[in-house]
N, C-alpha and C positions, 0 to 999 in steps of 0.2 A: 382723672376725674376723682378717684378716690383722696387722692393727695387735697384735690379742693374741698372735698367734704371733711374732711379731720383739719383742716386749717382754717377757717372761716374767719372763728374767734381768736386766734393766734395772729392773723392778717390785721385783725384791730387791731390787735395792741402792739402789734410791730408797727403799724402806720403810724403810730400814736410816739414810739419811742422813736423813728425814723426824723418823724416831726420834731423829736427833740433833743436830736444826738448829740448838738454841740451846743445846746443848749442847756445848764443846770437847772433847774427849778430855784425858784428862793426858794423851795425847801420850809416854806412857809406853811404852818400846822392851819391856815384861813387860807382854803383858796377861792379865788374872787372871780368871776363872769360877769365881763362886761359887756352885754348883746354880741353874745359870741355865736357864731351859725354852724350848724349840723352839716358834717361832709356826710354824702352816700359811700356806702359798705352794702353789697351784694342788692338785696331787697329791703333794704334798713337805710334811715340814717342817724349818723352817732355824735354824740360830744364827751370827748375826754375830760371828765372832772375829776380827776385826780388820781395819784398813787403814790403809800407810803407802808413803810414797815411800820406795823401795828402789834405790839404783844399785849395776850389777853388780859383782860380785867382781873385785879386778884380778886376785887368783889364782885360775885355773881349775883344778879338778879333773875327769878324765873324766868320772864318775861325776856324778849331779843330789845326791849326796845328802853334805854333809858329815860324815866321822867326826867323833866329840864328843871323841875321844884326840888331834886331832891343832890343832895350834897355832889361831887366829883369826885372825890377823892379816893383812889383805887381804881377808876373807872378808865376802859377803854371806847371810843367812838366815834362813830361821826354824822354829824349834825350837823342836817340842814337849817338854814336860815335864810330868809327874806328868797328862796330861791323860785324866780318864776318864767314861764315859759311867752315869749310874745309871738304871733303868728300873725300875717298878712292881713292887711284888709281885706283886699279879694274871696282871703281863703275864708273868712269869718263871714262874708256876706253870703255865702252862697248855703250857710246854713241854717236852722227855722230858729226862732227866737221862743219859743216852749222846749226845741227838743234839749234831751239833756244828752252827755257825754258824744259831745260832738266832735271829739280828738284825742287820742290819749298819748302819753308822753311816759317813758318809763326810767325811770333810776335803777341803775342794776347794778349791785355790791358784790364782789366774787373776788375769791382767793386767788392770784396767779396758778395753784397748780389746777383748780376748778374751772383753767379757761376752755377747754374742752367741752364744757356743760352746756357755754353758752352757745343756740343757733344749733343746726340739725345735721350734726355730725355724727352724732350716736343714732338716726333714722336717716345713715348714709344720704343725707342731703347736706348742698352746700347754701340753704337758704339760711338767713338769720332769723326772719320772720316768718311766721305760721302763715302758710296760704288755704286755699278751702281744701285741699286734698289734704293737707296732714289734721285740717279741722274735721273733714267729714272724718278720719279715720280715730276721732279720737287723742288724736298726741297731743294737740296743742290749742289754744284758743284764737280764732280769728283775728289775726290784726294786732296780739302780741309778740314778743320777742319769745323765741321758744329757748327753754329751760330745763334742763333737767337734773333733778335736783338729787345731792349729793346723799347715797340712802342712809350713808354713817351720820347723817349731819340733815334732817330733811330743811331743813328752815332755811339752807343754804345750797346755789348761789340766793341772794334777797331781791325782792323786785317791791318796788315802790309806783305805784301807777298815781298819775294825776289826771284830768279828765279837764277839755275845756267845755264850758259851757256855754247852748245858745248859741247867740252870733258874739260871744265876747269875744276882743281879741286877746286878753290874757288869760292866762290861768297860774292858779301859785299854787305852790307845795304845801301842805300840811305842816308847821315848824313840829319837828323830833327829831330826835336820835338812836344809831342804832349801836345797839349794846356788841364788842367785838369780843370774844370768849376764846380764840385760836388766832394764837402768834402765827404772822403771816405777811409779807406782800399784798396789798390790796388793793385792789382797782374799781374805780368808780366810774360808770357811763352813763350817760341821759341819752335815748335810744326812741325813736317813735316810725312806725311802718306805713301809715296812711301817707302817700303822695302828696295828696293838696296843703297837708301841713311844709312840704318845702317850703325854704324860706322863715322858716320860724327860728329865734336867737333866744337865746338863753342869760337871766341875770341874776344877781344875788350872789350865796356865798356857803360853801361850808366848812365847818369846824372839825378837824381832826386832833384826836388826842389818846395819847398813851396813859398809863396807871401814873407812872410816875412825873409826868407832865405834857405841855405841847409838844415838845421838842417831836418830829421823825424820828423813828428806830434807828435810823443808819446814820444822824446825828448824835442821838444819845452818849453814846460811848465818848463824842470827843469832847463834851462838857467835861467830866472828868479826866481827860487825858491833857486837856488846857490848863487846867489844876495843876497837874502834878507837874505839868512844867514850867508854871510860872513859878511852883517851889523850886524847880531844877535852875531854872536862870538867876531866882532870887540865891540858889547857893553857893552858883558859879561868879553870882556879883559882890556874895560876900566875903567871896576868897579871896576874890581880883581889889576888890575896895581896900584888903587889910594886905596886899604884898603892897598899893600902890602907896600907901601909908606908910608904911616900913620901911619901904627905900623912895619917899619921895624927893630925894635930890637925886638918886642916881636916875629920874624918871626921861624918858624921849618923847618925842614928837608922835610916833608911831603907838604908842599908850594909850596915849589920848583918844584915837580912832578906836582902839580895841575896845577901850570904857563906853566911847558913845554907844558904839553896836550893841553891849552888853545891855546898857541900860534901855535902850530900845526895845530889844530882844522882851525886856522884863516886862514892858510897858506895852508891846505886842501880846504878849499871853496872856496879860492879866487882862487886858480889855478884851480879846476873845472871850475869855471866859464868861466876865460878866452880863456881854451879848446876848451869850448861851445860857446861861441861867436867867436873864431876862427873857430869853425868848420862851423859855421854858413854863415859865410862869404866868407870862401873859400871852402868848398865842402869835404874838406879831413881832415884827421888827423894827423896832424906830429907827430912823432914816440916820438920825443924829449920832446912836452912839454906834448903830453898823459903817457908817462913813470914816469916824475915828477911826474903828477898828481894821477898816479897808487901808486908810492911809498910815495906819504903825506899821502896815505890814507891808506896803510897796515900799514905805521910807527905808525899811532895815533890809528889805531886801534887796535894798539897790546899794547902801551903804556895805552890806557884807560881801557883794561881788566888787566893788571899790575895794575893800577891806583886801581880798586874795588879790586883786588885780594888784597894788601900789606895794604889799609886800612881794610881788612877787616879780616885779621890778626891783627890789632890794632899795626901796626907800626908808633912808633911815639907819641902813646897815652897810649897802656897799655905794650909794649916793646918799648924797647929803637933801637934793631936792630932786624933784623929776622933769626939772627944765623945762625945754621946751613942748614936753609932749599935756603939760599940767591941761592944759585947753583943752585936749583929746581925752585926755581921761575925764573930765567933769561932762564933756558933752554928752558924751556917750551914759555918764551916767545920770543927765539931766533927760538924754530920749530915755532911757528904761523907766526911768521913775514915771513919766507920763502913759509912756506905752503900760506898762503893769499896773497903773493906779485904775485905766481905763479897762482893761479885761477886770480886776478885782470889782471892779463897781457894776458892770456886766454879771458876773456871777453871783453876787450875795445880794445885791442891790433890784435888780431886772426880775420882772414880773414871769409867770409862765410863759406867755404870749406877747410879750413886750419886744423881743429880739428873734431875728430870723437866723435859721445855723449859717447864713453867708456873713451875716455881722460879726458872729460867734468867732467862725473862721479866721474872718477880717483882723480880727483884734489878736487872737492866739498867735499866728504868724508872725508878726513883728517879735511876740516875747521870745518864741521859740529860736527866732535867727537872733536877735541881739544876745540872750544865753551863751548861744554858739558863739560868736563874735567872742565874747568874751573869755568863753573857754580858750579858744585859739590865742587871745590873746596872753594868757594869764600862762598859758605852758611856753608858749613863744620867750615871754620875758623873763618865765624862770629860768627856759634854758641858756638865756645871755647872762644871767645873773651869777649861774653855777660856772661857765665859761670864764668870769671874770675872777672868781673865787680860786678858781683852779691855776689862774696865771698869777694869781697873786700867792699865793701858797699859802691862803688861809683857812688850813686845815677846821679851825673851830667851827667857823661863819658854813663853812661849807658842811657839813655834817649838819648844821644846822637844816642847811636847805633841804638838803637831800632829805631828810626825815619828813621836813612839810611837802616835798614833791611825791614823796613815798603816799604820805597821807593824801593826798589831794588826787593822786591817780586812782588809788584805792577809792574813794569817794564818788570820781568820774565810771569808774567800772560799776560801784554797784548803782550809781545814775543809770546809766545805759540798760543794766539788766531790771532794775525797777518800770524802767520805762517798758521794756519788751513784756513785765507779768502786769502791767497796767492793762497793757492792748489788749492782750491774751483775756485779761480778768474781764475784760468789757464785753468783748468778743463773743466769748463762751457763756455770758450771762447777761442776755440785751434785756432779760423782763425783771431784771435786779432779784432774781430769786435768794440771793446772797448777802441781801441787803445788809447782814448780820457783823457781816464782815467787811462791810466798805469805807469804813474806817479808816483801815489801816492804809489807804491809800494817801490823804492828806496826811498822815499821822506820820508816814516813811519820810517825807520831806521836811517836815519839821525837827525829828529826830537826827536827820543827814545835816543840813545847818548848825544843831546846837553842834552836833558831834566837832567839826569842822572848825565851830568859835572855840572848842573845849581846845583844843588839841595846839590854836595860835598861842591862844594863854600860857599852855604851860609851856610850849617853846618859845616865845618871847617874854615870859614873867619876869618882871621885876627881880633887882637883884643884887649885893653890890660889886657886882663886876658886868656894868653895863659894858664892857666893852668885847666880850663875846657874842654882842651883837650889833653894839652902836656903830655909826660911821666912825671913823677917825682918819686924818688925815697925815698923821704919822707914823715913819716906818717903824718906828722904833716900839710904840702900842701893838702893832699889828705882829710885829716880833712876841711881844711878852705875852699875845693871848695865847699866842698859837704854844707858844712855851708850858702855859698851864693846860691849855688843850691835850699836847702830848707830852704829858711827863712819862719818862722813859727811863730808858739805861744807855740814851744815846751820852756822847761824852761830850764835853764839852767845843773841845774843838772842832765836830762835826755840828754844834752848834752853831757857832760861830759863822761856819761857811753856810748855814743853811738860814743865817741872816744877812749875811751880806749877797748873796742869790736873790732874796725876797725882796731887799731893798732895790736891786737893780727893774726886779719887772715889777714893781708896787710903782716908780716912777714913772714909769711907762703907760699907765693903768689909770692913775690920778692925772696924767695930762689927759687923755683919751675922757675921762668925767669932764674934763676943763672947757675940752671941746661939747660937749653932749650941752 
């Protein structure tokens, strides 16, 4: 029993985050209700209107509540607009058409660590609403949401009451705004205790905003961290632009795909960014340039598992083409590109209440197993790749590999363990009290990719001795790399025999390609 009186309000907003596990929010600083209905909670019923990290206003005003006439700039809040409550015929007719405050409906503002306050858990009850025994005793008012307010902070948690009148069946909000003074997690509820209002939906809309603009707090950070890498891709394409320059006759086939990805890559961060700074600035997201920025980012993200997958078959270096498997490879990455365009459009694009966590589900699953598929596939073909290296006795080619297999297990390792402090981080913080730092979670992924393009580059850079990577179909090439490969203090005539060796199993090796 005790455990239910200190949880009441903690039961909200778990219900609320339970309702939206697999669900992102757009993340959207406007969020919109569209005759949305109140679930019951103890002696209450609620509507989740919202939750974001808010840091406070550098300019203060005396006053909690900011004018709408007066400039924004510096200012933290959130603002109601057009937001009104509608309730049953039924329930309207049964009330007098003189009387006044015939329902009342309340907005409750409250810090996440403040959720204790809400509902009578501090007068060991586990109601949320005041009944006549905690009215006769004084604690609370008949028929409101009980509160108890924070003595370092009295004005907080904030309660907003609306009142219907008459027999109307609607009632609207007051349009203001509330001034936010303490960096924080914030959660908004529309909450009303009278029974005959079941039934009653909720519409309109409100306006959330930070000092330095709409963006979320746990968005902020990555407008800037979009930046600094679309400098990062733009430096990594200026290098890759002036090797492809430099030696553009010794250039291959496998080049080409490096440059695409790069130039993706560049064209992927810079239109995040400007997203984000749009979003920033005006409050919403246009459909048009969030869609672009959806689809730079499934295209390159399907191109750079192609990208590991076709090197790591050794196309290019120990085949010449990928024969008959070319079909398998583009299909597989024709389903990713649709499966992942479809969860990204899901995630930035999809409203709070527009998708159910089984949709969520539905769509993660497939990216999660194609990944995997791909993993397996991409170690599978390295390992036949280094196999072939090793009977061919190309010392160079093979060192090569081994360095990108080295890189790419390292990579897959710290996959795996990012994935375990993701769970952990979600786990351990369902009311996002962390929000400060969540960030770094899309941020790790991004980072892990550039890493991964950096590292093709400089093992496959341009150069003029293409042929410590290229195919070639001659023993006698495959002799001279391996030659500049290991220069030594072997002599020559242990040369000698350890080319005429190579030549016998390289023949061997090019029929076995012949057949493939």
């Amino acid at each position: 029993m005790e455990g239910k009186r200190k949880g009441v309000i903690v039961g909200l907003v778990l219900i609320s985050i339970c309702n939206l596990f697999f669900i992102q929010l757009c993340d959207a600083s406007i969020h919109e209700y569209r005759r949305e209905s109140f679930s019951p909670q103890s002696n209450a019923f609620f509507f989740h209107g919202g939750s974001e990290g808010l840091y406070a206003s550098k300019v203060h005003d005396s006053s909690n509540t900011v004018s709408l006439d007066k400039p924004l700039k510096g200012k933290s809040f959130i603002r109601f607009e057009t937001v009104s409550f509608v309730r049953k015929k039924d329930s309207a007719s049964k009330q007098h058409e003189m009387q006044q405050n015939t329902g009342l409906v309340e907005a409750i503002i409250f810090e996440v660590k403040d959720r204790e306050r809400i509902g009578g858990s501090y007068l060991k009850s586990e109601m949320i609403c005041c009944n006549e025994s905690l009215s006769n005793s004084g604690f609370c008012k008949l028929g409101e949401v009980i509160i108890h307010k924070n003595p370092d902070n009295p004005d907080w948690p904030r309660r907003i009451q609306t009142f219907f009148q008459g027999k109307s069946e609607e009632a609207k909000m007051i349009p203001q705004a509330v001034e936010i003074n303490s960096t924080g997690m914030y959660y908004l509820y529309f909450m009303f205790c009278e029974p005959e209002l079941q039934g009653t939906v909720i519409k309109g809309r409100t306006v959330w905003r930070n000092p330095g603009g709409y963006l979320p707090g746990k968005m902020a950070p990555l407008m800037t961290f979009y930046g600094f890498m679309s400098l990062a891709y733009l430096l990594l394409g200026l290098i890759w632009f002036l090797r492809f320059v430099q030696f553009w006759k010794d250039i291959i086939q496998l080049h080409y795909h490096i440059t695409a990805v790069i130039a993706l890559g560049m064209c992927e961060m810079a239109v995040w960014y400007f997203e984000y700074a749009n979003f920033n600035s005006t409050g919403t997201r246009p459909m048009g340039i969030t869609l672009w920025a959806v689809t730079f980012s499934s295209v390159k993200k399907t191109l750079s598992r192609l990208l590991l997958l076709v090197v790591s078959m050794g196309f290019g270096v120990v085949k010449p083409t990928l024969g008959g498997i070319t079909t398998r490879v583009l299909l597989l990455g024709l389903i990713y590109l649709v499966a992942s365009e479809a969860l990204e459009l899901v995630e930035h694009l999809g409203n709070i209440n527009d998708f159910s966590g089984k949709t969520k589900l539905f769509l993660v699953l497939p990216v999660a197993f194609l990944d995997a598929w791909f993993i397996l596939w991409i170690f599978s073909s390295l390992s036949k790749t280094l196999e072939k290296l090793q009977m061919r006795r190309n010392m160079a080619k093979l060192e090569l590999y081994r360095k990108f297999t080295n890189s790419l297990a390292v990579s897959v390792l710290l996959s795996i363990a990012w994935i375990g402090f993701e769970l952990y981080f979600n786990a351990t913080d369902p009311l996002s009290e962390l929000w400060k730092i969540a960030w770094i979670i899309p941020a790790f992924w991004t980072l892990l990719a550039y890493s991964l393009l950096a590292v093709i580059c400089v093992l496959w850079a341009p150069s003029r001795n293409p042929t410590r990577y290229a195919y070639s179909e001659e023993a006698g090439d495959e002799f001279d790399e391996e030659g500049i490969s290991l220069t030594s203090s072997a002599t020559n005539m242990s040369g000698v025999a350890v080319k005429g060796d190579s030549h016998i199993g390289l023949g061997e090796v090019l029929e076995e390609d012949k057949r493939e």
